[in-house]
FIDOZA-978662 format. One line per field, with one value per residue (C-alpha): residue number from 1; x, y, z; residue in three letters. Coordinates in steps of 0.1 Angstrom, whole numbers. Layout:
N
seq: [NUM,...]
u: [X,...]
v: [Y,...]
w: [Z,...]
type: [Ala,...]
//
This chain:
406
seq: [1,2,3,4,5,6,7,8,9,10,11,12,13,14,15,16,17,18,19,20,21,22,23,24,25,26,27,28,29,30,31,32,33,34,35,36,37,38,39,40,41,42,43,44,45,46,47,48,49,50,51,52,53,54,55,56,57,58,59,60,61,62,63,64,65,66,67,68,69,70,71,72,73,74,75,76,77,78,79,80,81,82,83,84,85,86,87,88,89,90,91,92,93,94,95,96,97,98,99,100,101,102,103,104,105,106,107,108,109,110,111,112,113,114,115,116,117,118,119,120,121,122,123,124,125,126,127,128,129,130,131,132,133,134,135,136,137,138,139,140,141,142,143,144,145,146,147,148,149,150,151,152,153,154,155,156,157,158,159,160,161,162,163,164,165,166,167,168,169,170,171,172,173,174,175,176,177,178,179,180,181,182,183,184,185,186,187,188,189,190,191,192,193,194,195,196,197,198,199,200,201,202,203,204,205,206,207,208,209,210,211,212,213,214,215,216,217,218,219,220,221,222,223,224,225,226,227,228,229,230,231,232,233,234,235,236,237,238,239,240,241,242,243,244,245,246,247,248,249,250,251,252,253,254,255,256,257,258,259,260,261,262,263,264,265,266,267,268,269,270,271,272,273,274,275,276,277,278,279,280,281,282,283,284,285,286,287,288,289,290,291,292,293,294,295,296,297,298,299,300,301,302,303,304,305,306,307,308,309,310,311,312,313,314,315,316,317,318,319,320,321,322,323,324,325,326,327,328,329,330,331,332,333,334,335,336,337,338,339,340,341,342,343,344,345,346,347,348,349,350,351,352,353,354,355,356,357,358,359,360,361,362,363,364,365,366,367,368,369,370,371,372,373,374,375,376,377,378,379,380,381,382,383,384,385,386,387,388,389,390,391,392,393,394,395,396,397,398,399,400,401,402,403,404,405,406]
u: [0,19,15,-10,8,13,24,-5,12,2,-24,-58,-75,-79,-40,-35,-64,-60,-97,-105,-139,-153,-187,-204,-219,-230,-235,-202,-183,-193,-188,-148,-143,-154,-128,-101,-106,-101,-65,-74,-57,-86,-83,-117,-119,-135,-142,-128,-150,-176,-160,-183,-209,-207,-181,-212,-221,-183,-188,-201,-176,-146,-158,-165,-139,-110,-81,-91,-70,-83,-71,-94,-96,-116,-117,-141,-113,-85,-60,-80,-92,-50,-50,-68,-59,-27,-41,-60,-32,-27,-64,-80,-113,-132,-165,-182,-216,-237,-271,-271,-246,-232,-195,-200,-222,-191,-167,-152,-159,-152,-126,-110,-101,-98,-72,-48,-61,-79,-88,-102,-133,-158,-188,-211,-239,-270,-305,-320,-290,-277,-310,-346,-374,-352,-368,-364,-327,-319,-336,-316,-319,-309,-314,-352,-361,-348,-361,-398,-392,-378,-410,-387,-405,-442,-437,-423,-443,-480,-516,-520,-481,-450,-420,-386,-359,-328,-299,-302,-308,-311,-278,-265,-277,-261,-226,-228,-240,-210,-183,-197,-203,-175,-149,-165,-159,-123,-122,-134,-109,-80,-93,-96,-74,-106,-122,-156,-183,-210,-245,-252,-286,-296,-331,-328,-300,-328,-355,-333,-332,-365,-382,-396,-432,-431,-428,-462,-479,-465,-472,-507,-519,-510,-503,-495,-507,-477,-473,-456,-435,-449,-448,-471,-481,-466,-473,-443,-425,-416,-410,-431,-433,-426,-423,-394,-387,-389,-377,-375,-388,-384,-409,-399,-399,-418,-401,-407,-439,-453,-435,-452,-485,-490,-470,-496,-523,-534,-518,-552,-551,-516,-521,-554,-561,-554,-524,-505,-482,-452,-463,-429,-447,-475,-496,-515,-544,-545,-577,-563,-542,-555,-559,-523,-510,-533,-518,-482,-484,-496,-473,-445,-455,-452,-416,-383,-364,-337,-357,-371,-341,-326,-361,-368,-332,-339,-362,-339,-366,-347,-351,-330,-342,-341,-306,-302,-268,-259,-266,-244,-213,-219,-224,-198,-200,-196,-166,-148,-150,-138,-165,-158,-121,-106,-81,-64,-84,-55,-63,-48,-82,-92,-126,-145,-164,-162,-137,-130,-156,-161,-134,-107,-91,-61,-53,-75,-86,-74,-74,-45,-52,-75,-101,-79,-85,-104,-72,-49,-32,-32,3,15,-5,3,43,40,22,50,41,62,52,56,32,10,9,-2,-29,-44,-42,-65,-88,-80,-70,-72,-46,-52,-30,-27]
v: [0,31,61,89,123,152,174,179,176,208,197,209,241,256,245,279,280,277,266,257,250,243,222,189,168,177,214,224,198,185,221,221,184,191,219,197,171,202,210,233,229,223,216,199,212,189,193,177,156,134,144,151,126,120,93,71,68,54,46,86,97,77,92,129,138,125,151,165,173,166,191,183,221,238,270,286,287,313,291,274,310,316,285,293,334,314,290,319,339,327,306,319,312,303,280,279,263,267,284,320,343,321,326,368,353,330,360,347,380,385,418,392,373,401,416,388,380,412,398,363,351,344,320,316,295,284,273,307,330,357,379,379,369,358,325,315,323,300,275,242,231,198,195,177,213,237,219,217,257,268,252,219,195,205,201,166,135,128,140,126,136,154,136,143,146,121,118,149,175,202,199,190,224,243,225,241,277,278,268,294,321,316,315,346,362,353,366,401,396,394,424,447,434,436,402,393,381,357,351,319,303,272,273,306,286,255,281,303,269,256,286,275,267,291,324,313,312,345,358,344,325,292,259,233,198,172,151,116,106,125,161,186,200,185,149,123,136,115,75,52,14,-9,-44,-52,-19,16,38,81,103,139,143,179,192,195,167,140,154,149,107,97,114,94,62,60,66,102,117,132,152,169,205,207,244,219,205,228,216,237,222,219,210,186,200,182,206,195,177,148,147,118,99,105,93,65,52,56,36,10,15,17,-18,-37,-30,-40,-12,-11,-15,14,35,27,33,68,79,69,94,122,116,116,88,66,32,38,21,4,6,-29,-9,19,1,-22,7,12,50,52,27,43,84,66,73,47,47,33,42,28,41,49,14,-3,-14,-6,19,24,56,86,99,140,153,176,167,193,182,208,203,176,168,140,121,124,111,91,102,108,100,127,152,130,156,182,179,182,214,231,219,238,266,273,249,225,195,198,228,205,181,204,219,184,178,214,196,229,204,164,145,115,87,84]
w: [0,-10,7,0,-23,-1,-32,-57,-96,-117,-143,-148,-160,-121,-115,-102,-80,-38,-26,16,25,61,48,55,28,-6,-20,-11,-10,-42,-58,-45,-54,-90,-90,-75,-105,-125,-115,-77,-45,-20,14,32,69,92,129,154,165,142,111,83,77,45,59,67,30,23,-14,-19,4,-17,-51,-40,-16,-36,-44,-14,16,53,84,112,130,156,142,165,191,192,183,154,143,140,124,95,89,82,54,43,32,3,-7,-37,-21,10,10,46,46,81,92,78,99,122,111,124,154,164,158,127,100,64,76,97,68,41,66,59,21,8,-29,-8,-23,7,-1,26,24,40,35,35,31,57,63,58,83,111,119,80,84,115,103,98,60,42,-1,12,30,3,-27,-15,1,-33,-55,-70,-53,-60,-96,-95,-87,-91,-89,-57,-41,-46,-48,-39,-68,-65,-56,-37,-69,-51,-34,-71,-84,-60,-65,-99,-93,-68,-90,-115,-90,-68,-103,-109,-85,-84,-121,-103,-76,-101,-123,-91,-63,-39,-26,-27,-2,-14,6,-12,-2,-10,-21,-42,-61,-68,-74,-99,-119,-117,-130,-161,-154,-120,-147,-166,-127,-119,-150,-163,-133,-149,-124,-145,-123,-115,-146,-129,-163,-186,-198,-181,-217,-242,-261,-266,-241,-211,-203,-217,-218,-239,-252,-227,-205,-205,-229,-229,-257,-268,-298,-313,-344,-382,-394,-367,-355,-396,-395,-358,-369,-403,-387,-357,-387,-378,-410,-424,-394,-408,-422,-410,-389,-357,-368,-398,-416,-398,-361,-344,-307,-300,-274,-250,-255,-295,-305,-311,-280,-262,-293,-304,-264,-268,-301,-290,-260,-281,-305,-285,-266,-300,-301,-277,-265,-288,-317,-311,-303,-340,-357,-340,-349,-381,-379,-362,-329,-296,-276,-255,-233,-200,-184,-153,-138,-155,-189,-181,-172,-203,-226,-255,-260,-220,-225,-253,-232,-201,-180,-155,-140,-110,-82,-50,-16,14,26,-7,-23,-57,-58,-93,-101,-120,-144,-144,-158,-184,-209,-209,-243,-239,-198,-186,-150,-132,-96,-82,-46,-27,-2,28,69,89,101,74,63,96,106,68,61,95,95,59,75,103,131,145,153,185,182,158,192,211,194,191,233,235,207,182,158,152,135,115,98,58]
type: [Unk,Unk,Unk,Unk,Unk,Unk,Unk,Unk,Unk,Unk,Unk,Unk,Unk,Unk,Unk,Unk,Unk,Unk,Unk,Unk,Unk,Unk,Unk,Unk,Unk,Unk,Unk,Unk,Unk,Unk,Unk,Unk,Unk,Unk,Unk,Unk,Unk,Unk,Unk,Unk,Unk,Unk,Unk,Unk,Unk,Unk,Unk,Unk,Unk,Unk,Unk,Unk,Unk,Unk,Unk,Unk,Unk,Unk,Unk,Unk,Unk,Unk,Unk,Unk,Unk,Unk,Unk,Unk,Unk,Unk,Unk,Unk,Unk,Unk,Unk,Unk,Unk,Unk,Unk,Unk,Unk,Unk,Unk,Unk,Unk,Unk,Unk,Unk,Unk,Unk,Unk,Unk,Unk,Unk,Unk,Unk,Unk,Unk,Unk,Unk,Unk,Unk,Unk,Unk,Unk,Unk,Unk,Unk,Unk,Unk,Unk,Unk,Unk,Unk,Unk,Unk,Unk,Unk,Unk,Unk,Unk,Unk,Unk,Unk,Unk,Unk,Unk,Unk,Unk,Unk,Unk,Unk,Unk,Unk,Unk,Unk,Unk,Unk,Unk,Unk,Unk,Unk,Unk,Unk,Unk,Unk,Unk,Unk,Unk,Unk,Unk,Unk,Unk,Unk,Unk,Unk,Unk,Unk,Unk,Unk,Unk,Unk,Unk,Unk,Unk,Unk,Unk,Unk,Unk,Unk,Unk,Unk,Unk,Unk,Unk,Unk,Unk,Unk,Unk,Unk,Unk,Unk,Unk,Unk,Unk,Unk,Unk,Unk,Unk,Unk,Unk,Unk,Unk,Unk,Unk,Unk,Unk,Unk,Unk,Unk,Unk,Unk,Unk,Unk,Unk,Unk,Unk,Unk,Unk,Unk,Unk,Unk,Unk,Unk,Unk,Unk,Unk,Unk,Unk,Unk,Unk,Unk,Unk,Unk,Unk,Unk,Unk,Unk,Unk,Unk,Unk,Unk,Unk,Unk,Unk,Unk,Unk,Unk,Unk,Unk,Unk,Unk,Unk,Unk,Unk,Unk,Unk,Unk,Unk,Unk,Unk,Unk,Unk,Unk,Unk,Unk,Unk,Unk,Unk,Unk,Unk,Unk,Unk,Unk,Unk,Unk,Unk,Unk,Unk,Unk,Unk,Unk,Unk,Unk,Unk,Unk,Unk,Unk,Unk,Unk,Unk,Unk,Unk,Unk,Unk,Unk,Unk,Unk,Unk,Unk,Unk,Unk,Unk,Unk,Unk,Unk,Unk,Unk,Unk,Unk,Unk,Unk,Unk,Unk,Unk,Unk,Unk,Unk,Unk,Unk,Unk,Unk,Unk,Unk,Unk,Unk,Unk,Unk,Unk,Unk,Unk,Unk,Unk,Unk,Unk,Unk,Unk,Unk,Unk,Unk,Unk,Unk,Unk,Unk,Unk,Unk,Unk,Unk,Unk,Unk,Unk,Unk,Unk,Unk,Unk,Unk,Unk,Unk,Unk,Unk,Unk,Unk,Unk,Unk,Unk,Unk,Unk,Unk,Unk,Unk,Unk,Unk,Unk,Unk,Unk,Unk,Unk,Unk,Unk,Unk,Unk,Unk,Unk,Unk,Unk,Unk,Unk,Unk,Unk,Unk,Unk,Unk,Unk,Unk,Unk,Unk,Unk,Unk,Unk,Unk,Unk,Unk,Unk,Unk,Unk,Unk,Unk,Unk,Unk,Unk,Unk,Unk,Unk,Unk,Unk,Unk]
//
């Protein structure tokens, strides 16, 4: 079992980018372990104690806090708060998640660290962000609480209940918003020389990308009911059945819409003042709308899945079966990009999951070490950071700092 890298090799489009972030699960870890594949120095702070649990869910933990680096710190104490001025110096940007404010309510403040790092990129985020009615804001909040808050979760599931989206969407959204807000940011930072603060809530992130059938309420009073698999409004689109599965379509467009019309034997309906001749969207309100539904389903259970993906892309339709895990690892196109890769965990056993991801064909991403130990790498960063290790030793009797073994 060889030992875990201390010194991250350059590669990677963020290779000159200096990332810590005090957070526990997915938003912001997820956002900073993206970057790290991407070529960033990140540093994961855990506390001292529990550690964060996204240890409990080992396989998740393995793939998304790889590349990371692990300094179990107190940072709420004075020594801790010295601590991490220090790493701060020279980070690029800072990624706190807790309830909204409670870094200024534990005496931790943004001039605190701007007076050691003045162009440091702050990201703080919360549920419900840093003001606004006062019980909202200290609130605890998890990706199930945001999503239904922010309107996701009332537009998924059926008539009769809303469903949750998984794995954890909502969390999954945000991970992206931060990269792109936090980078920039950092963009701003390098043009002026003057950091940046971020109140980053959770659910405005989910609800600034769920918009799209929240604007026609807002605007014309227009609730479109939960659909289950389907489209709220529009036909052939959704998962359907067929002969041996499930399969996904995306009907759009002159062209298709004219072939499925006269193939399901509905063509005399085709340039009629219902249905002209330059229809590019089958609405569910159509006429014929129930009849058209009707005759798909049926249409699509006389043929096997994979059938029907090579006779709809025959016919430029979209559609894809619906895969199973089996089906993705088995998958040639998935095979031939690399998508699944494998690595050697601290403990010597050999993990499979994710390649970098997306494909940077002039500096690529890579994983360059495993997930480490809770405190692994504490008495590497703080020796490098001016400590001794005697220091380091002591720091870990008060409980400022844990130290864990690679």
């Amino acid at each position: 079992m060889a030992a875990i890298p201390t010194e991250k090799p350059s590669f990677g489009v963020l290779d000159d980018v200096k990332i810590v972030f005090a957070a526990m699960e997915e938003a912001i870890p997820r956002a900073c372990n993206i970057m790290a594949d991407w070529g960033a120095d990140v540093t994961w702070l855990e506390n001292t104690g529990y550690g964060d649990t996204v240890r409990d869910a080992k396989n998740a933990a393995q793939a998304e806090r790889r590349n990371c680096r692990s300094v179990a710190l107190n940072q709420f104490t004075p020594e801790g708060k010295e601590v991490l001025l220090k790493m701060l110096k020279d980070t690029d940007i800072f990624f706190e998640s807790s309830k909204g404010g409670t870094w200024d309510r534990k005496g931790f403040t943004d001039e605190d660290m701007w007076a050691v790092n003045p162009k440091l990129i702050i990201v703080h985020c919360s549920g419900y962000g840093k003001f606004g009615d006062p019980d909202r804001v200290k609130r605890p909040a998890y990706d199930g609480t945001v999503g239904p808050y922010a309107g996701l979760t009332c537009q998924n599931g059926t008539a009769e209940q809303p469903m949750i989206s998984m794995p954890y969407s909502g969390d999954y959204i945000n991970s992206y918003l931060l990269i792109g807000a936090s980078l920039a940011a950092l963009r701003k930072a390098d043009r002026t020389g003057k950091g940046e603060s971020i109140d980053w809530a959770m659910y405005e992130g989910i609800m600034y990308m769920s918009q799209y059938y929240l604007v026609d309420f807002l605007n014309e009073g227009i609730k479109w009911p939960r659909a289950g698999a389907r489209n709220v409004n529009l036909c052939g689109i959704g998962v359907y059945k067929c002969k041996d599965g499930f399969i996904a379509l995306n009907l759009f467009g002159i062209r298709q819409n004219k072939w499925i019309i006269e193939e399901l034997g509905l063509g005399e309906h085709w340039g009629t003042p219902e249905l002209p001749e330059d229809t590019a969207s089958l609405w569910l309100s159509m006429p014929i709308a129930k009849e058209f539904e009707k005759r798909l389903e049926a249409w699509l259970l006389e043929h096997d899945k994979l059938e029907l993906e090579e006779i709809l892309a025959d016919h430029a339709i979209a559609a894809q079966s619906v895969y199973e895990f089996e089906d993705m690892v088995a998958d040639k196109h998935m095979a031939a990009r690399g998508n699944f890769v494998e690595w050697e965990t601290k403990d010597g056993d050999t993990f499979k999951g994710l390649s970098p991801m997306p494909r940077f064909e002039q500096t690529p991403g890579q994983i360059w070490r495993p997930m480490p130990a809770q405190g692994g790498d504490t008495m590497d960063v703080l020796t490098k950071l001016g400590y001794t290790a005697e220091q380091v030793q002591e720091l870990a009797e008060k409980n400022v700092v844990k130290i864990g073994e690679n």
